[in-house]
PyMOL Python script that loads the backbone (N, CA, C, O; Angstrom):
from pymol import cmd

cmd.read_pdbstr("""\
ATOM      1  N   UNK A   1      14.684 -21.386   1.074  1.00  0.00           N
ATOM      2  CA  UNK A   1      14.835 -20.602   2.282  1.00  0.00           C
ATOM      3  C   UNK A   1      14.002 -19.321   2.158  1.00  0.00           C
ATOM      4  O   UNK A   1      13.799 -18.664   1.138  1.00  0.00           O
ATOM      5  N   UNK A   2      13.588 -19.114   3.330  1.00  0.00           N
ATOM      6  CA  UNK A   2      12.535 -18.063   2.674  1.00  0.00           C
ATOM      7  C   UNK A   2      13.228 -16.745   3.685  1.00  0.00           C
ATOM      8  O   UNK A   2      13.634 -16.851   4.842  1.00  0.00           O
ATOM      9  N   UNK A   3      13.205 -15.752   2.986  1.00  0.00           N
ATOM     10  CA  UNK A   3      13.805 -14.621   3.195  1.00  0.00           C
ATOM     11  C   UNK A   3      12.975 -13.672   4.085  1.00  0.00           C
ATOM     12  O   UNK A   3      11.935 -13.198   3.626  1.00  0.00           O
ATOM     13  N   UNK A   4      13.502 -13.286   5.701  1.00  0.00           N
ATOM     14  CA  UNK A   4      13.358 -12.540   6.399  1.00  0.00           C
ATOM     15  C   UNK A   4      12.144 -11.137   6.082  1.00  0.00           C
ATOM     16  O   UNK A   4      12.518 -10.247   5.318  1.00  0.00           O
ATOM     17  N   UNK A   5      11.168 -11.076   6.522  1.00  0.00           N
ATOM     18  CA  UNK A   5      10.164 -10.620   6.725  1.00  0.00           C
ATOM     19  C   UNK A   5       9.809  -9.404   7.403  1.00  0.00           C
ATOM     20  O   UNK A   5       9.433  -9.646   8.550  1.00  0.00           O
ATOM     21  N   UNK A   6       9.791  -8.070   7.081  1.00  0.00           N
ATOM     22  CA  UNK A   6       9.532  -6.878   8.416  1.00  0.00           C
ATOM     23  C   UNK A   6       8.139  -6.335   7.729  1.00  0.00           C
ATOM     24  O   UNK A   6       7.806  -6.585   6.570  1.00  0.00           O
ATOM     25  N   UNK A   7       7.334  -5.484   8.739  1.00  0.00           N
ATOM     26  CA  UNK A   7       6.451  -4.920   7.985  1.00  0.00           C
ATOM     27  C   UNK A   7       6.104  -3.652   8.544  1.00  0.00           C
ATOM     28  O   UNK A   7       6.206  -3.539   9.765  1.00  0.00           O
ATOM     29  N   UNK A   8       5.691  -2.625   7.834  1.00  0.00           N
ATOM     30  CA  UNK A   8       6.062  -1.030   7.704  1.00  0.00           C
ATOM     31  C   UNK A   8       4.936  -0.409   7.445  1.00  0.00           C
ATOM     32  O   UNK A   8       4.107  -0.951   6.714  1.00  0.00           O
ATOM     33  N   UNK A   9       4.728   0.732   7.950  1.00  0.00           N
ATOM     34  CA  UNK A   9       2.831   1.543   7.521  1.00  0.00           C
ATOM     35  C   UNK A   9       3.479   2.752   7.421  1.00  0.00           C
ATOM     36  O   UNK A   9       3.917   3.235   8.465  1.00  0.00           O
ATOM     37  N   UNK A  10       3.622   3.303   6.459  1.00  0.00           N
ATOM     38  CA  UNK A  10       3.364   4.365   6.089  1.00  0.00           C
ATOM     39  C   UNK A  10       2.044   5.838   5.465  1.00  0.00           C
ATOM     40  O   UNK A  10       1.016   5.353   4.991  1.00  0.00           O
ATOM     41  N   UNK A  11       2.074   6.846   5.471  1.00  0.00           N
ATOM     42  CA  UNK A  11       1.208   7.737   4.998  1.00  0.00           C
ATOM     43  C   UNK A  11       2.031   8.453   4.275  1.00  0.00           C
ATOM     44  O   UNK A  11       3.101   8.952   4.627  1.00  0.00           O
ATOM     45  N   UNK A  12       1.136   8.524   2.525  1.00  0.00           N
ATOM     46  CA  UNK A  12       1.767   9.222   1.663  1.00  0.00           C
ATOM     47  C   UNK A  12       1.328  10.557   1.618  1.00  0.00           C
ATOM     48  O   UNK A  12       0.476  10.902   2.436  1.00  0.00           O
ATOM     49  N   UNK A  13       1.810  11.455   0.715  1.00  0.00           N
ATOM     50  CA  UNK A  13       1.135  13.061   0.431  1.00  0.00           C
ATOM     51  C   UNK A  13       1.266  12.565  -1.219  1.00  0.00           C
ATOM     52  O   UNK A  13       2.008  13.249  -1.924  1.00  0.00           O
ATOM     53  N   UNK A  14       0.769  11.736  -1.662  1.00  0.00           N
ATOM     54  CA  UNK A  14       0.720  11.413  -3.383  1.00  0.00           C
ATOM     55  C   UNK A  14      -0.505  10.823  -3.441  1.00  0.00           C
ATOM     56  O   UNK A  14      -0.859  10.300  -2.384  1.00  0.00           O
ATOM     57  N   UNK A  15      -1.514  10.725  -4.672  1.00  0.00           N
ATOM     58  CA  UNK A  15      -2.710  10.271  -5.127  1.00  0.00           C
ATOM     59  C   UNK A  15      -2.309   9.115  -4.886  1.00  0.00           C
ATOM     60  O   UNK A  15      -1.152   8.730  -4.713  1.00  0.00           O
ATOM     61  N   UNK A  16      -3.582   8.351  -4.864  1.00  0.00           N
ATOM     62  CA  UNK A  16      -3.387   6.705  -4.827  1.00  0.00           C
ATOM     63  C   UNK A  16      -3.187   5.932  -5.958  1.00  0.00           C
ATOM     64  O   UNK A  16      -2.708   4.799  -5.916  1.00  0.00           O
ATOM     65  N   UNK A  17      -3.558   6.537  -7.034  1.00  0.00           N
ATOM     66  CA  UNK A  17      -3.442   6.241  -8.640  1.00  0.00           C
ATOM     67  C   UNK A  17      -2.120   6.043  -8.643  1.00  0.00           C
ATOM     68  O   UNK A  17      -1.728   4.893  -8.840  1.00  0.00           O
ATOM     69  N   UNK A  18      -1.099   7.164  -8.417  1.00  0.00           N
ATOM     70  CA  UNK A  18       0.414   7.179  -8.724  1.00  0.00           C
ATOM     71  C   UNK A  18       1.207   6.033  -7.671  1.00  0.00           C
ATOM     72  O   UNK A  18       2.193   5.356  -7.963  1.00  0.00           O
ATOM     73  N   UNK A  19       0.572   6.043  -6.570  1.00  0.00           N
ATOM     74  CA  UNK A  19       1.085   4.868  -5.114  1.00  0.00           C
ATOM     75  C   UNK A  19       0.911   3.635  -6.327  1.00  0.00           C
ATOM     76  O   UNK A  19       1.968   3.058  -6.584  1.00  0.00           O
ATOM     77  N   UNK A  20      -0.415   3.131  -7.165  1.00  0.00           N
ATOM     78  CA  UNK A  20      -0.887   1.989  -7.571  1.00  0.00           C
ATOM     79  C   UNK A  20       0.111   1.909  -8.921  1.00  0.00           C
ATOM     80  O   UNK A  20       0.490   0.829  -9.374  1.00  0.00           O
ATOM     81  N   UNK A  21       0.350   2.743  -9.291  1.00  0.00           N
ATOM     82  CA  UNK A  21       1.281   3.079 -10.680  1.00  0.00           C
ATOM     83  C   UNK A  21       2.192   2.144 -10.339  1.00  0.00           C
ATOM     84  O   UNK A  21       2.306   0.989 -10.748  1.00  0.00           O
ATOM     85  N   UNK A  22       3.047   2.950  -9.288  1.00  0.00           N
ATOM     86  CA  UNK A  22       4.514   2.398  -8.953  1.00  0.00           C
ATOM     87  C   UNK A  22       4.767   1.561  -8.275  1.00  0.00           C
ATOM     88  O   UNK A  22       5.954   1.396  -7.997  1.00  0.00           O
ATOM     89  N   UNK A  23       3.719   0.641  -7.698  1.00  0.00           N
ATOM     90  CA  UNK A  23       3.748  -0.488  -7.163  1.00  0.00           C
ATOM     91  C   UNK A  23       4.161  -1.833  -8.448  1.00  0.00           C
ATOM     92  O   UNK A  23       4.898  -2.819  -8.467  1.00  0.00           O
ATOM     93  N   UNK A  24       2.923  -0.969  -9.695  1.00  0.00           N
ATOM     94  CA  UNK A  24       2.845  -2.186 -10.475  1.00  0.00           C
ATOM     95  C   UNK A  24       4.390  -2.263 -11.437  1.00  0.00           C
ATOM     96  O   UNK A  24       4.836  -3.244 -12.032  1.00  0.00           O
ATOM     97  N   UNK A  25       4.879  -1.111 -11.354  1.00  0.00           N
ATOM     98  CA  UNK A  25       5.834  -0.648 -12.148  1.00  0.00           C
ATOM     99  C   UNK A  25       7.357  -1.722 -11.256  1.00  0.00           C
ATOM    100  O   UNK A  25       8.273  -2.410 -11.706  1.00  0.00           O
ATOM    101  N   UNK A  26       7.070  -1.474 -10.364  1.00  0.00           N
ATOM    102  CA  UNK A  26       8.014  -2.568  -9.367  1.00  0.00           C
ATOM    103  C   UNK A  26       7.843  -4.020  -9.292  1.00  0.00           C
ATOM    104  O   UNK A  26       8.519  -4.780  -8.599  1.00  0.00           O
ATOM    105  N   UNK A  27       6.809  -4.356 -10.124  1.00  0.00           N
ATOM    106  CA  UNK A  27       6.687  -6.400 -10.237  1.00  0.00           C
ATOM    107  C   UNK A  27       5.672  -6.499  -9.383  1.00  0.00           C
ATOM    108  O   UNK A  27       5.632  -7.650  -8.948  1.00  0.00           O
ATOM    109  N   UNK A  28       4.852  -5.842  -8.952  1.00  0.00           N
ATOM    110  CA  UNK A  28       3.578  -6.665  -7.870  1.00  0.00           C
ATOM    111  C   UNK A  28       2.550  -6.238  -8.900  1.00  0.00           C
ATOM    112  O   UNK A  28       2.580  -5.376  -9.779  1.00  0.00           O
ATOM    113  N   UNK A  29       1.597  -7.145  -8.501  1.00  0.00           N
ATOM    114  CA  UNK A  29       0.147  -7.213  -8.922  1.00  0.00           C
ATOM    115  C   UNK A  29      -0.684  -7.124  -7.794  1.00  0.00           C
ATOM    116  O   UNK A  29      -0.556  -7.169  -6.570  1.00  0.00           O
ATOM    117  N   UNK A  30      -2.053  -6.909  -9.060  1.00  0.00           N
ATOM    118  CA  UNK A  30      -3.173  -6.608  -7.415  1.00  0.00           C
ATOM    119  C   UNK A  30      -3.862  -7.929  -7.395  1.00  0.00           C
ATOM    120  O   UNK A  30      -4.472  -8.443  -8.332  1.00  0.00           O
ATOM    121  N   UNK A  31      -3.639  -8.514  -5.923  1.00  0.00           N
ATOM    122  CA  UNK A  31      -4.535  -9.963  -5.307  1.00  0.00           C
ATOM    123  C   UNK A  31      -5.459  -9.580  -5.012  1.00  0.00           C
ATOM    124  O   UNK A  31      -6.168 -10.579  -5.136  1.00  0.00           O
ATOM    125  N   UNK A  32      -6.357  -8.474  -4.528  1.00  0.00           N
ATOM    126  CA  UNK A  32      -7.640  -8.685  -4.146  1.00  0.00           C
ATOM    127  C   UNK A  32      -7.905  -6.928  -3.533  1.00  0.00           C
ATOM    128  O   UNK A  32      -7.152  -6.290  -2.797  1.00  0.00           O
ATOM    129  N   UNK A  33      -9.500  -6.396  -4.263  1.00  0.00           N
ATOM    130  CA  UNK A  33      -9.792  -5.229  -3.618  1.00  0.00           C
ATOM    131  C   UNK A  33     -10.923  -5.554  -2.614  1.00  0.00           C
ATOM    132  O   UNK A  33     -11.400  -6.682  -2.489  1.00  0.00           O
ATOM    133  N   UNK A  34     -11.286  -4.531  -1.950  1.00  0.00           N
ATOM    134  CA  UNK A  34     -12.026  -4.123  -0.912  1.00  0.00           C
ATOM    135  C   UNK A  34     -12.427  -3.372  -0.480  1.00  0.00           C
ATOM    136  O   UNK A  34     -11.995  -2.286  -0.866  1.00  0.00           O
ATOM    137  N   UNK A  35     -13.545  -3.341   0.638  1.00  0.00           N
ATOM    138  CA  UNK A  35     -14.085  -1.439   0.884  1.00  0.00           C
ATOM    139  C   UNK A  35     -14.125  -2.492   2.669  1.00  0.00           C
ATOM    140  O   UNK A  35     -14.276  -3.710   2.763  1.00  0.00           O
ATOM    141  N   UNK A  36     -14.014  -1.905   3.351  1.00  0.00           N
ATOM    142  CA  UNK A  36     -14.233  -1.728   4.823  1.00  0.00           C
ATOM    143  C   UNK A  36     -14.318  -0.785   5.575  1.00  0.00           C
ATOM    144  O   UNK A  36     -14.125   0.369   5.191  1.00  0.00           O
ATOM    145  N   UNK A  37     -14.686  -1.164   7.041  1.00  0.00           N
ATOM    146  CA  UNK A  37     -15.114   0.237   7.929  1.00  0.00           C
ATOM    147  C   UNK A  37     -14.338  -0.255   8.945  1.00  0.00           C
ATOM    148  O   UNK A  37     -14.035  -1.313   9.496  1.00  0.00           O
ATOM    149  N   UNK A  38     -14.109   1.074   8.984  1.00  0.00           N
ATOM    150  CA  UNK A  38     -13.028   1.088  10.742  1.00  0.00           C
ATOM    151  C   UNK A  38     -13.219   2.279  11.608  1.00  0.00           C
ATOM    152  O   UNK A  38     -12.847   3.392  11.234  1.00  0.00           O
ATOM    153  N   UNK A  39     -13.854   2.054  12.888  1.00  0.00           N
ATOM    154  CA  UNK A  39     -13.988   3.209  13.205  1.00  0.00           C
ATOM    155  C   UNK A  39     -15.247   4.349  13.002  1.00  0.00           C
ATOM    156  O   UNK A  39     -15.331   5.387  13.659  1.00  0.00           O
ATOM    157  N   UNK A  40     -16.223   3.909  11.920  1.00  0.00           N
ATOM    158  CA  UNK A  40     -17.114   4.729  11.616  1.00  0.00           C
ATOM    159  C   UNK A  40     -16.943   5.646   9.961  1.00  0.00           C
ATOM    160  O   UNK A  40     -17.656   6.557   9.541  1.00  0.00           O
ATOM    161  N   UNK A  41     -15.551   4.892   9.198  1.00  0.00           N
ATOM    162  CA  UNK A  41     -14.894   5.188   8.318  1.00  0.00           C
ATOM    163  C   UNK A  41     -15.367   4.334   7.484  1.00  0.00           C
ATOM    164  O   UNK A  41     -15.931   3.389   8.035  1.00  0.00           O
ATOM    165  N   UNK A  42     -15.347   4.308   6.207  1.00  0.00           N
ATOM    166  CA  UNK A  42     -15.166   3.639   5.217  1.00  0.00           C
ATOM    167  C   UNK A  42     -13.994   3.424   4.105  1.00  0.00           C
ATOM    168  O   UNK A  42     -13.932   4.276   3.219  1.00  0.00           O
ATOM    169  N   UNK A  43     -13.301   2.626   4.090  1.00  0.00           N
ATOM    170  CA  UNK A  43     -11.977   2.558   2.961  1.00  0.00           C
ATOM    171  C   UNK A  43     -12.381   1.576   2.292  1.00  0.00           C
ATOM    172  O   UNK A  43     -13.133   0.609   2.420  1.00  0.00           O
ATOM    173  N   UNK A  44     -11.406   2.251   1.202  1.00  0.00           N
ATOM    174  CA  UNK A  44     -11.259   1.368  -0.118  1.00  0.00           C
ATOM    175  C   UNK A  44      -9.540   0.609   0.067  1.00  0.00           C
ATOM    176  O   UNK A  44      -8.559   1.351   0.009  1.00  0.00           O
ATOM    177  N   UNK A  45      -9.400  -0.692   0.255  1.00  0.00           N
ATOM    178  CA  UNK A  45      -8.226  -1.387   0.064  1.00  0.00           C
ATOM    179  C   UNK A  45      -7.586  -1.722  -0.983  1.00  0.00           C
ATOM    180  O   UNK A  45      -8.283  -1.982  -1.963  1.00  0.00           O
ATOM    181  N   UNK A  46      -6.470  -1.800  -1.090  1.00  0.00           N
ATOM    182  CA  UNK A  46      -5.810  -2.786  -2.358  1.00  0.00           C
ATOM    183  C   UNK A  46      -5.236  -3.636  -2.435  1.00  0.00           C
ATOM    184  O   UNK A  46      -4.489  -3.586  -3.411  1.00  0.00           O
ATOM    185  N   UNK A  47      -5.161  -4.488  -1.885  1.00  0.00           N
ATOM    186  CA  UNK A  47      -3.776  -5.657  -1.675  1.00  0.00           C
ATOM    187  C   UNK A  47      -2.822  -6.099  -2.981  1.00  0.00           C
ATOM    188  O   UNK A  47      -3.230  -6.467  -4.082  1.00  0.00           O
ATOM    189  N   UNK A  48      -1.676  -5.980  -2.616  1.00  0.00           N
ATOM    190  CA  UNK A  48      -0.555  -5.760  -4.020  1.00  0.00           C
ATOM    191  C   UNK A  48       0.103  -7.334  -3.556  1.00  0.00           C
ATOM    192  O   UNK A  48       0.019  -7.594  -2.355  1.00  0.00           O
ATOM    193  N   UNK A  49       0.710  -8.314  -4.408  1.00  0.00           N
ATOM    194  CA  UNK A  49       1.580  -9.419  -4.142  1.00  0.00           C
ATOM    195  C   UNK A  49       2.799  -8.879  -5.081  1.00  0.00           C
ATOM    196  O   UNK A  49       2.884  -8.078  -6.011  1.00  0.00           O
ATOM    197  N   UNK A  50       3.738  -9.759  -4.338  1.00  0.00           N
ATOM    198  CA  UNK A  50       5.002 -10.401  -5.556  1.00  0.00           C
ATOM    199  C   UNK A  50       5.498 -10.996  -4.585  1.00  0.00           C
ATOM    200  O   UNK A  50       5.873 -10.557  -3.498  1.00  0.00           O
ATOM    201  N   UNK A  51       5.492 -12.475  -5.184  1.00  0.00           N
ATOM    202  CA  UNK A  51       5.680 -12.984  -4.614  1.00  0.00           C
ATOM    203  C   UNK A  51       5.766 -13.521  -2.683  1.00  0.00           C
ATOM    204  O   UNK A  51       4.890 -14.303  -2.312  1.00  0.00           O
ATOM    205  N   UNK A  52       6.555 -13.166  -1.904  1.00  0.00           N
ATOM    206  CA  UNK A  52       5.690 -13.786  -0.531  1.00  0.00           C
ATOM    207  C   UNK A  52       5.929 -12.075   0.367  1.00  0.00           C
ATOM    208  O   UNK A  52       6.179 -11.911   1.561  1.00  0.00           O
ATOM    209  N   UNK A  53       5.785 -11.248  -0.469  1.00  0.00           N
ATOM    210  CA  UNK A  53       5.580  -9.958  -0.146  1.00  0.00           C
ATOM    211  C   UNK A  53       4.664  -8.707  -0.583  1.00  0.00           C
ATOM    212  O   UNK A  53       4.830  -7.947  -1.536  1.00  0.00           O
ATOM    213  N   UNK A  54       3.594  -8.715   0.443  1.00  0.00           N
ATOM    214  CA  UNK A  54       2.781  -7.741   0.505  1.00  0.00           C
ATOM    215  C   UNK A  54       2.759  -6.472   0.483  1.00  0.00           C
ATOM    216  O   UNK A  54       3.601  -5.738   0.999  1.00  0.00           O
ATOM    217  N   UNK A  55       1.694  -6.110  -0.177  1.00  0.00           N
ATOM    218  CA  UNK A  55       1.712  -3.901   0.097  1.00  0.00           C
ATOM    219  C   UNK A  55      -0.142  -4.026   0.077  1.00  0.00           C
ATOM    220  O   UNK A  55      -0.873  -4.651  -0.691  1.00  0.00           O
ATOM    221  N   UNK A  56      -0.453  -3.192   1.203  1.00  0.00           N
ATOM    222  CA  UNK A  56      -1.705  -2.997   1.305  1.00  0.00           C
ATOM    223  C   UNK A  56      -1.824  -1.586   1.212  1.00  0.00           C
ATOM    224  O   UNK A  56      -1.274  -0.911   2.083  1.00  0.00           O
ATOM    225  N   UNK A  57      -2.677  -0.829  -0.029  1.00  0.00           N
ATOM    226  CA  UNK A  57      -2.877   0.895  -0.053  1.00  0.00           C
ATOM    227  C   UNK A  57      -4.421   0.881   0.392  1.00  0.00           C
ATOM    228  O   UNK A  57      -5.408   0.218   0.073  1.00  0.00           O
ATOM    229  N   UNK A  58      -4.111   2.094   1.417  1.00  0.00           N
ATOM    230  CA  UNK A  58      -5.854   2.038   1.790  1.00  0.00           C
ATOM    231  C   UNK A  58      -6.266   3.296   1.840  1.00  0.00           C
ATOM    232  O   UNK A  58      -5.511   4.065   2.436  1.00  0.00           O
ATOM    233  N   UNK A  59      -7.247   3.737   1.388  1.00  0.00           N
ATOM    234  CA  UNK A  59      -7.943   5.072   1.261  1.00  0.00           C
ATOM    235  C   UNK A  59      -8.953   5.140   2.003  1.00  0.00           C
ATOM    236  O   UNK A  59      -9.600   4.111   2.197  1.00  0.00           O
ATOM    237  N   UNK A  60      -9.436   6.652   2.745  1.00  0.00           N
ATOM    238  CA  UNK A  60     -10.517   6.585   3.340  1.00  0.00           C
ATOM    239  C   UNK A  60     -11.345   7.269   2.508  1.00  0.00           C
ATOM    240  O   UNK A  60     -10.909   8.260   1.923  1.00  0.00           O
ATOM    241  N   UNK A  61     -12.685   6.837   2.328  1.00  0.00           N
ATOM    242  CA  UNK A  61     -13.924   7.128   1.244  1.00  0.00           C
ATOM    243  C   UNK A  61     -14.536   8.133   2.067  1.00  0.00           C
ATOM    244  O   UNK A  61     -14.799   8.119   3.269  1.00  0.00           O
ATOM    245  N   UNK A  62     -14.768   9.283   0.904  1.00  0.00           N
ATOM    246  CA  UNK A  62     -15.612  10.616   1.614  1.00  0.00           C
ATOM    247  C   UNK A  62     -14.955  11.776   0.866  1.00  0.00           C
ATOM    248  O   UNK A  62     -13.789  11.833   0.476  1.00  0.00           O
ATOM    249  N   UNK A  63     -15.736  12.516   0.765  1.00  0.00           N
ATOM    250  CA  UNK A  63     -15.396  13.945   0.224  1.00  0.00           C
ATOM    251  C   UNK A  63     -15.304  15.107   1.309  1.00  0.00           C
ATOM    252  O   UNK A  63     -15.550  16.217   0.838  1.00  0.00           O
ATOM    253  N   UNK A  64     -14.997  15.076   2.675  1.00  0.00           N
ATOM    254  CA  UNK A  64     -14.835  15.907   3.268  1.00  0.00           C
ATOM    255  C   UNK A  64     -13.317  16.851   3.406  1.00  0.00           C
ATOM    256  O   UNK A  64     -13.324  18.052   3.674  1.00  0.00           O
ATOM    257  N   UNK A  65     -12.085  16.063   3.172  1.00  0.00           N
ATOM    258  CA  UNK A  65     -11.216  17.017   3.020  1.00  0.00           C
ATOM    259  C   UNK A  65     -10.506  15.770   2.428  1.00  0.00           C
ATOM    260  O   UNK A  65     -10.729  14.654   2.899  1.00  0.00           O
ATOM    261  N   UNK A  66      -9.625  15.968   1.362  1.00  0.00           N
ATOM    262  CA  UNK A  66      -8.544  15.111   0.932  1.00  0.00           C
ATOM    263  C   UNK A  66      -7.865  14.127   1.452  1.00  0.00           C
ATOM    264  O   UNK A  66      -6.994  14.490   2.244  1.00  0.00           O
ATOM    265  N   UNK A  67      -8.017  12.441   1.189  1.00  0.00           N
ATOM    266  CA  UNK A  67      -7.114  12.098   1.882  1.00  0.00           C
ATOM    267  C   UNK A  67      -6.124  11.570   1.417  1.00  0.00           C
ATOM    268  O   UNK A  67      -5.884  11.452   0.216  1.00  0.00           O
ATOM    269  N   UNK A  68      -5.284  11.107   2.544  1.00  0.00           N
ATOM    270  CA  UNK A  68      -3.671  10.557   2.200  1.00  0.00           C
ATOM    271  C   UNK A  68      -3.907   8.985   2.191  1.00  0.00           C
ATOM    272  O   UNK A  68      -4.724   8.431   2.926  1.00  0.00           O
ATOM    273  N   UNK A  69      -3.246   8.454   1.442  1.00  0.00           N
ATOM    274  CA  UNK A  69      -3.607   6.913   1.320  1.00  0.00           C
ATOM    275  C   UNK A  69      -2.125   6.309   2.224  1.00  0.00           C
ATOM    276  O   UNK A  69      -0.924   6.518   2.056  1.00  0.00           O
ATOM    277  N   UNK A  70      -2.821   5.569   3.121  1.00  0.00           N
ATOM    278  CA  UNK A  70      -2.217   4.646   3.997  1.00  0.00           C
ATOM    279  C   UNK A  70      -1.428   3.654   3.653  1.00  0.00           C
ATOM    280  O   UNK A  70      -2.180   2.743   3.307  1.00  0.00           O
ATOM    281  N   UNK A  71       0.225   3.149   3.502  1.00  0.00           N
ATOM    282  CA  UNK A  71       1.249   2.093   2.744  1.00  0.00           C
ATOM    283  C   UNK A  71       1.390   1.326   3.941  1.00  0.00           C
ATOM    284  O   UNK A  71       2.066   1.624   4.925  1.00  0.00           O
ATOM    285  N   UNK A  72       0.503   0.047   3.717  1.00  0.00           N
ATOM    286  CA  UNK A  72       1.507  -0.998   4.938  1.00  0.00           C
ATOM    287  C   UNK A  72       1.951  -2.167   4.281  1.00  0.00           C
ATOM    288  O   UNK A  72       1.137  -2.897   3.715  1.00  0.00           O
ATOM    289  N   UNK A  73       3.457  -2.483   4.302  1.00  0.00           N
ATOM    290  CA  UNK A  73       3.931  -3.316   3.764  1.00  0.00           C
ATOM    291  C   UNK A  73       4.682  -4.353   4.299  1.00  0.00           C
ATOM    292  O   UNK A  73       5.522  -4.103   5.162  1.00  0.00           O
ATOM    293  N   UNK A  74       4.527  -5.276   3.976  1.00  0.00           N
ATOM    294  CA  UNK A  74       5.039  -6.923   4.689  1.00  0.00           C
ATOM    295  C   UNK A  74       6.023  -7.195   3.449  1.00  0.00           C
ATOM    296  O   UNK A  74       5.624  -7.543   2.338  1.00  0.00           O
ATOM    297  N   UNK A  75       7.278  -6.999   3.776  1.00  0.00           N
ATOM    298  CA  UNK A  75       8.473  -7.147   2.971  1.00  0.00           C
ATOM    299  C   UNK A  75       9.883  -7.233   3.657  1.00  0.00           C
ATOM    300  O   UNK A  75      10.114  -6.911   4.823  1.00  0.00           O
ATOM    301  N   UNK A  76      10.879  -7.766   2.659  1.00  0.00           N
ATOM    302  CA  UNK A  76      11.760  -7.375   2.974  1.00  0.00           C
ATOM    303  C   UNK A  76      12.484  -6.353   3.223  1.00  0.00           C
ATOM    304  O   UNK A  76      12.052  -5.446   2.512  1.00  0.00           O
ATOM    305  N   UNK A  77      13.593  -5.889   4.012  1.00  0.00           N
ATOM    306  CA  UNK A  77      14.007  -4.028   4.164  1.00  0.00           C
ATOM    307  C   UNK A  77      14.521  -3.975   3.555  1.00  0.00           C
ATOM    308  O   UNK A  77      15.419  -3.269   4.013  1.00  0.00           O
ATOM    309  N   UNK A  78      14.875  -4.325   2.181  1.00  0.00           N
ATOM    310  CA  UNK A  78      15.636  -4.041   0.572  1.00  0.00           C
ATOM    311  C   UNK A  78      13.981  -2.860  -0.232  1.00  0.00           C
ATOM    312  O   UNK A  78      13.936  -1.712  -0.676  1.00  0.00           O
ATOM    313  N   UNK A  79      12.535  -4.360   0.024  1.00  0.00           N
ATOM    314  CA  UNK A  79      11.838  -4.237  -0.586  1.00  0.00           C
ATOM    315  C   UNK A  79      10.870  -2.224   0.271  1.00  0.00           C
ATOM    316  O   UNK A  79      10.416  -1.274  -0.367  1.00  0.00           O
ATOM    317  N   UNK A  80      10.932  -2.363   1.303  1.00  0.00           N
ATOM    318  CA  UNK A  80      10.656  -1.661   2.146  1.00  0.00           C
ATOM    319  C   UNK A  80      11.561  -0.118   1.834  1.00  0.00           C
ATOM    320  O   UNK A  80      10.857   0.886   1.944  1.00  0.00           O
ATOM    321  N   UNK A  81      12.538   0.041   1.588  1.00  0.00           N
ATOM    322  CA  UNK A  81      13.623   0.917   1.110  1.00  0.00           C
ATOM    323  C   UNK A  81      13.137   1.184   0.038  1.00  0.00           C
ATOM    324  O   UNK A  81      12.566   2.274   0.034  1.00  0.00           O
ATOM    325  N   UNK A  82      13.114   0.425  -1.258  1.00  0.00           N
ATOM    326  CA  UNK A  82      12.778   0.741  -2.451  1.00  0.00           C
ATOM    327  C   UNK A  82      10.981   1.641  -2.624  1.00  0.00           C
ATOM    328  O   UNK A  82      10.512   2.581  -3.266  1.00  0.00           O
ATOM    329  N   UNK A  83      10.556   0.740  -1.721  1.00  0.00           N
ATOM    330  CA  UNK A  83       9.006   1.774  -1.706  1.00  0.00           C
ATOM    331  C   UNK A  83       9.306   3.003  -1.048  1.00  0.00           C
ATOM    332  O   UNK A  83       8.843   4.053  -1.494  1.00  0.00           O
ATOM    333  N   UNK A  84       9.975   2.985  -0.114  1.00  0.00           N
ATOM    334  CA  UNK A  84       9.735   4.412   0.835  1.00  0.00           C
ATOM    335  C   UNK A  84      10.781   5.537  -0.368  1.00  0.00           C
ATOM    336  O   UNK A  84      10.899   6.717  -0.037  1.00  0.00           O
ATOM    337  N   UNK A  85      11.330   5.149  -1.434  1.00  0.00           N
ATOM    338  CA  UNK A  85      12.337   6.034  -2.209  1.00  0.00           C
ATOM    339  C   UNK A  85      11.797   6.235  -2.959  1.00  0.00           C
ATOM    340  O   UNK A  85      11.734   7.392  -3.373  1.00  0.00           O
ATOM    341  N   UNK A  86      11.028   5.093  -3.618  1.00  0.00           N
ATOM    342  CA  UNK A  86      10.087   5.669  -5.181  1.00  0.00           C
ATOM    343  C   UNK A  86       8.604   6.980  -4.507  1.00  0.00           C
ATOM    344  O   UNK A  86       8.198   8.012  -5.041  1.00  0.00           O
ATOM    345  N   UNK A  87       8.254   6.437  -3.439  1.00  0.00           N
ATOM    346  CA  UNK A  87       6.940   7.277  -3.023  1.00  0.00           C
ATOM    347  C   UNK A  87       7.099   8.739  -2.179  1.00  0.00           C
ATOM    348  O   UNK A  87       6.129   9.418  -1.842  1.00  0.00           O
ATOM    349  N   UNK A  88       8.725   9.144  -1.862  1.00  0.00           N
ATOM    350  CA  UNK A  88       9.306  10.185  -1.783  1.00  0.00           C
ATOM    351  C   UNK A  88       9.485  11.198  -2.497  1.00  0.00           C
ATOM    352  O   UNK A  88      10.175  12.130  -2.083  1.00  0.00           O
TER     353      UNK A  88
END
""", "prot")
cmd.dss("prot")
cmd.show_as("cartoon", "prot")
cmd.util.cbc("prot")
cmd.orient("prot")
């Protein structure tokens, strides 16, 4: 039975290093990186698994002012709870 599905975007005020820390620290691994453009932007992606639940961290590339790395996650609201508490 496969367990109920929501998915969530958040913006952190934490490095993306520490977002990637505590992802891995929670049982996901990284499935696949990336750089894309949106908008006239360039990001760097991360796609995180465990099992049939996703976390995508995305950064926008550039040195003009600091940015906040983008959390969108395809999970359960157990799994969804637990990210939004550790990245608080």
């Amino acid at each position: 039975m496969k367990k109920e599905l929501k998915v969530k975007s958040i913006a952190v005020w934490i490095p993306s290093d520490k977002v990637h820390a505590s992802l891995l620290e929670m049982g996901f691994s990284v499935f696949d990186i990336a750089t894309t453009v949106s908008d006239g932007r360039f990001w760097n992606k991360i796609l995180f698994m465990r099992g049939e639940e996703r976390v995508s961290v995305s950064e926008e590339i550039g040195d003009v002012y600091p940015k906040d790395p983008v959390i969108t996650i395809c999970g359960s609201p157990t799994t969804i709870n637990e990210i939004i508490g550790v990245l608080d």
